[in-house]
C-alpha positions in Angstrom: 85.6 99.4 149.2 82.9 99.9 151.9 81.6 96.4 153.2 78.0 94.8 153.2 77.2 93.7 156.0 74.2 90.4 156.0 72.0 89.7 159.2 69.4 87.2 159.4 66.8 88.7 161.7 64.9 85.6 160.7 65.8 82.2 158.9 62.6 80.5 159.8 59.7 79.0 157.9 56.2 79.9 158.4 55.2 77.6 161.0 57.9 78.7 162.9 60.1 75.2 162.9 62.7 74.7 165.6 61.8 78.2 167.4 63.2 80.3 164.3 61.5 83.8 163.0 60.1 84.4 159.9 62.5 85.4 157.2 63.7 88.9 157.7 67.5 89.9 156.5 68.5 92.8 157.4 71.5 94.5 154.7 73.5 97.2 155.3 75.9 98.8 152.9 76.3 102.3 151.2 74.5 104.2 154.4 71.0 102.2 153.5 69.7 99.5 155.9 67.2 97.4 154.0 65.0 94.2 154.9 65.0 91.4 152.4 61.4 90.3 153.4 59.7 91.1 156.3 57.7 88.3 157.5 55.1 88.5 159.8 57.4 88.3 162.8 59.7 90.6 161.4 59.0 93.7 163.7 60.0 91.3 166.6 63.0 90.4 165.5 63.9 93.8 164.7 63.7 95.1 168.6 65.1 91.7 169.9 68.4 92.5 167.9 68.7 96.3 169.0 67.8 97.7 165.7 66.1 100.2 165.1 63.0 100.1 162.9 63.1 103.9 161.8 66.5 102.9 161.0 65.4 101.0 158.1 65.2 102.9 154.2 63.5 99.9 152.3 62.0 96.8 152.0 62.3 94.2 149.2 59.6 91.6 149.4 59.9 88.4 147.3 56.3 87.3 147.2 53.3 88.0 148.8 52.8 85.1 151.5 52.3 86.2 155.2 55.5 84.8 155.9 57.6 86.7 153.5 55.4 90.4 153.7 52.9 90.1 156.8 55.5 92.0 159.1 54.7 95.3 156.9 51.6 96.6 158.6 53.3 96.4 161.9 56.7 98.0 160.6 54.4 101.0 158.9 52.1 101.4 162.0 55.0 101.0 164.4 56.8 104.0 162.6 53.4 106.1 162.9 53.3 105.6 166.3 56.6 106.7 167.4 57.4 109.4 165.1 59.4 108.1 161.9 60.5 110.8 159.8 62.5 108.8 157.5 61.0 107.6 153.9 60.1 104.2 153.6 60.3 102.1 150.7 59.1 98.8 150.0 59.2 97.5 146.7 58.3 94.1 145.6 55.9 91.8 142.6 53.0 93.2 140.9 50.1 93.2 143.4 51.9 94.2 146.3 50.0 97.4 146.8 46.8 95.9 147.0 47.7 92.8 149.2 49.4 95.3 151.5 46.2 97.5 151.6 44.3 94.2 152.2 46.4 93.1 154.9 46.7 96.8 156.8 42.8 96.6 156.5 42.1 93.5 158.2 44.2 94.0 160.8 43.9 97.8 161.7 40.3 98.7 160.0 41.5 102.6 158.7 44.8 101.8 158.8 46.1 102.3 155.4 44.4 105.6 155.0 45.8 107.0 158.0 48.0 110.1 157.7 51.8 109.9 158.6 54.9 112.2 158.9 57.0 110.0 156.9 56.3 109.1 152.8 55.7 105.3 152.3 56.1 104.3 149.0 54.6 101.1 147.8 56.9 100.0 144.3 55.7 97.1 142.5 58.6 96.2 140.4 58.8 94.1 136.6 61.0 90.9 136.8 63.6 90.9 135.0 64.6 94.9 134.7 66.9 96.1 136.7 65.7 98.7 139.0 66.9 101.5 141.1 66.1 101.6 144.6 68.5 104.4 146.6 71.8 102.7 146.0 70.4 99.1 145.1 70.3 97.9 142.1 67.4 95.0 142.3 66.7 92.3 139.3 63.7 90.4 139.7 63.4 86.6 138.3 60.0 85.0 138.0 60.5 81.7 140.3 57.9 78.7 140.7 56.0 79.1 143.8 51.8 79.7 144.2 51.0 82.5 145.8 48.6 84.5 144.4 51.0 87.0 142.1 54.3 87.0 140.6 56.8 85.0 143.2 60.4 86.3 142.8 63.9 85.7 143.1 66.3 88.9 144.0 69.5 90.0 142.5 70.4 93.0 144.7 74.0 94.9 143.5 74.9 96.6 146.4 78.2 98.6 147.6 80.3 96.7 145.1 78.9 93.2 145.4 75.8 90.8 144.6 73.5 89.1 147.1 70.9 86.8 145.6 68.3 85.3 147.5 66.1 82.5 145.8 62.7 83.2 147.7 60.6 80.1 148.0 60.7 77.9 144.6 60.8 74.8 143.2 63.8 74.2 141.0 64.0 76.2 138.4 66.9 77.3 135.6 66.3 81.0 136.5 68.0 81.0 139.2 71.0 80.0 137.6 71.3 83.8 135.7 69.9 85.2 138.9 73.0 83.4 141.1 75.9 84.0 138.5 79.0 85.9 139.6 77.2 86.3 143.2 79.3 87.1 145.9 76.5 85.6 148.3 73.4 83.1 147.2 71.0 82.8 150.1 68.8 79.9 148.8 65.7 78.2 150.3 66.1 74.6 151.2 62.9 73.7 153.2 63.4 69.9 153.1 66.4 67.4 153.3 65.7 65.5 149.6 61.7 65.2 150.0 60.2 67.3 146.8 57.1 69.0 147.1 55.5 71.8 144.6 56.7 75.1 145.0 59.8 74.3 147.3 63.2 73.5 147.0 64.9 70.5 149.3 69.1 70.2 150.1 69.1 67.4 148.0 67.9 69.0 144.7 69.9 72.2 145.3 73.5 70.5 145.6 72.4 68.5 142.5 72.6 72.0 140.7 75.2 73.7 142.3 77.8 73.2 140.2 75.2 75.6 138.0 75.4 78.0 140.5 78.0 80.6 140.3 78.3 82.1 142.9 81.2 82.5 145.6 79.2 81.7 148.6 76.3 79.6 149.7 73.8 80.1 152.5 70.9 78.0 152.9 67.8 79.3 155.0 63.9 78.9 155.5 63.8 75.4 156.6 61.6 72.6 157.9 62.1 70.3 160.9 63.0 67.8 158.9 65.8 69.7 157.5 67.0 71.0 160.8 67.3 67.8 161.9 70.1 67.0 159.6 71.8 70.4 159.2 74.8 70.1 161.8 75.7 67.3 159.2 75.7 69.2 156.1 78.6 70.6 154.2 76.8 73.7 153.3 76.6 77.5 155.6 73.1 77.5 157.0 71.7 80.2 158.6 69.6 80.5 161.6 68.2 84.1 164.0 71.1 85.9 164.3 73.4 84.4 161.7 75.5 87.1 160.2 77.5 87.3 156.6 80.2 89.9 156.0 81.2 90.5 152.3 
């Protein structure tokens, strides 16, 4: 069985908390390189680690903060401007089309109307069907966080395993079908055990871990204040650069 291969371009939050990138992991498995949210950073992070943006076949997008999708003009304009052949996909809630047209607009006024060599298709996907994308199969859950659409976590089946990534939520029981039988959960935990709306802290996650099921644990997108515990914690935490083999 082929591996999957997990890189955190970015583990970061969005006000960029002890140096880190915005989130951006980068899968590869099956022949398809894929992002799991491109934040706005994203295209950065990208050249800094040698890969190749034209390299990439798809992006999933989780919700539609600037954080989580802003890198997506860049990575479509930067693929105009030197050539990409290669189809792009980026599939993510309900309203992504329109906040991506938004965005490409303010930006690069003409932008989004522009004509390119290479098909870019904008998918907005229904949470909770399981949807093709190339190889992947990607189930959406509906999470708690305000942002303007649909906020999501993602069950992507890939190259014989299942990488879940909680987006940014509050607790909520939905991720505990979205985790189960998960080879690798890749959870938000912004704070150390201060709860806010909309986000998940350490101490709330391991208080429903044991709900959990999945075989491995990384936690990501986090505040100063949980970085400054971290190197304490009994948990995998990922940082720019951190890198999961399954």
């Amino acid at each position: 069985m082929a591996g999957v291969r997990v890189r955190f371009i970015g583990a970061g939050d969005a006000f960029g908390s002890g140096g880190r990138l915005q989130t951006c992991i980068l899968v590869e498995a099956d022949g398809f390189r894929f992002l799991v949210d491109c934040g706005a950073s994203a295209l950065v992070g990208l050249k800094r680690a040698g890969v190749d943006p034209n390299e990439i076949d798809g992006v999933l997008i989780s919700h539609l903060h600037g954080d989580h999708f802003g890198g997506v003009p860049f990575l479509i304009l930067d693929g105009q401007f030197s050539r990409r052949a290669r189809r792009l996909v980026i599939a993510g809630p309900p309203g992504l089309r329109e906040r991506v047209l938004q965005a490409m607009e303010i930006f690069f006024p003409g932008s989004f109307a522009a004509r390119r060599k290479f098909e870019t298709e904008l998918r907005e996907i229904p949470a909770g069907v399981r949807t093709a994308i190339g190889p992947l199969g990607v189930i959406p859950y509906e999470v708690v966080h305000a942002c303007g659409a649909p906020p999501y976590a993602l069950r992507v089946e890939v190259g014989g395993r299942c990488i879940v990534y909680s987006g940014d939520t509050e607790w909520t029981e939905r991720l505990i079908p979205a985790a189960a039988g998960a080879d690798l959960l890749i959870c938000e935990a912004y704070y150390f055990e201060k709860r806010v709306p909309f986000h998940l802290d350490y101490a709330t996650l391991m208080a429903h871990r044991s709900q959990l099921d999945c075989k491995r644990l990384v936690v990501t997108h986090m505040s100063s204040d949980m970085l400054a515990r971290v190197a304490e914690l009994p948990v995998e935490a990922a940082n720019d650069g951190f890198e999961v083999c399954l």
